[in-house]
VEXFI-843396 format. One record per residue (C-alpha): x, y, z. Coordinates in steps of 0.25 Angstrom, whole numbers, plus 2048, in hexadecimal, padded with zeros to 3 digits. Layout:
BEGIN
XYZ ...
! end
This chain:
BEGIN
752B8E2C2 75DB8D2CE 75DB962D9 76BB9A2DF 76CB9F2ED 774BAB2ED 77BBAA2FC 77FBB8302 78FBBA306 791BBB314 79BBC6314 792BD0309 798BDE30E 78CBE5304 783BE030D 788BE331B 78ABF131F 799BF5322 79BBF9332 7A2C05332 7ACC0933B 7A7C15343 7B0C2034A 7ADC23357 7A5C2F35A 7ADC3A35E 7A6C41369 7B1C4B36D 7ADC5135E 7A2C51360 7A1C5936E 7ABC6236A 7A1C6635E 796C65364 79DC6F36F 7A2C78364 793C7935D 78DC7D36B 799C8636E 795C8E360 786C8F364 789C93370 791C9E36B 788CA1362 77DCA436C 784CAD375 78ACA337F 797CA737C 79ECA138C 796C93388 79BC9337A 7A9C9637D 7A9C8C389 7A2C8237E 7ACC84374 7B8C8237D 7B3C7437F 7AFC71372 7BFC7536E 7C3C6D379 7BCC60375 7BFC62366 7CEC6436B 7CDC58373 7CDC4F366 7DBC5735F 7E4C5536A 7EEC5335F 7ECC5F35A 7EBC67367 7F6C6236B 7FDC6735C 7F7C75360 7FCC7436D 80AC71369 80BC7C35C 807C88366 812C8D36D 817C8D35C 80CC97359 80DC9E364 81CCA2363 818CA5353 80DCAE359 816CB5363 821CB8358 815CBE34F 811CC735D 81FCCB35D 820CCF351 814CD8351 819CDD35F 826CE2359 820CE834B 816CEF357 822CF435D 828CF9350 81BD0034C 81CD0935A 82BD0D358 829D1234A 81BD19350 824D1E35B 82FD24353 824D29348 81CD30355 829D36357 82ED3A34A 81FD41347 820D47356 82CD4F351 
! end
């Protein structure tokens, strides 16, 4: 009986666990959730000036990481804005047309 050396492959990819490529831990998330977390406590013990002041940092440090999208918003806001205005100027003149037609009917039924 003849016994044959097996020789292991130098290069055996089974054998050798795969590095994986990590991202880097994004810590601006994480404070910004951690903020928003203690913001809701807070609020949700009574300390309503903490939480607020909490919260408003927590928004900032999450808007920190969307600047593109801020600045998206930022952009598209006078648009909205003017879409709100005509939509107030239209409830102002229906408003307006509501009082004259209760005014003349005041009148009518004074008669």
């Amino acid at each position: 009986m003849v016994v044959v050396p097996l020789s292991k492959p130098a290069n055996d990819s089974a054998s050798t666990p795969e590095t994986e490529k990590s991202e880097p831990i994004n810590w601006i998330g994480f404070a910004a959730g951690g903020t928003l977390v203690a913001a809701g406590l807070l609020l949700l013990v009574g300390e309503r000036r903490a939480g607020m002041v909490a919260a408003a940092s927590g928004t900032a440090l999450a808007l920190i990481e969307e600047k593109e999208l801020l600045h998206t918003w930022w952009n598209a806001l006078p648009g909205y804005i003017d879409q709100v205005q005509g939509v107030l100027n239209q409830v102002q003149a229906t408003v307006d047309e509501v009082d004259a037609k209760r005014e003349s009917l005041r009148r009518i039924l004074a008669r």
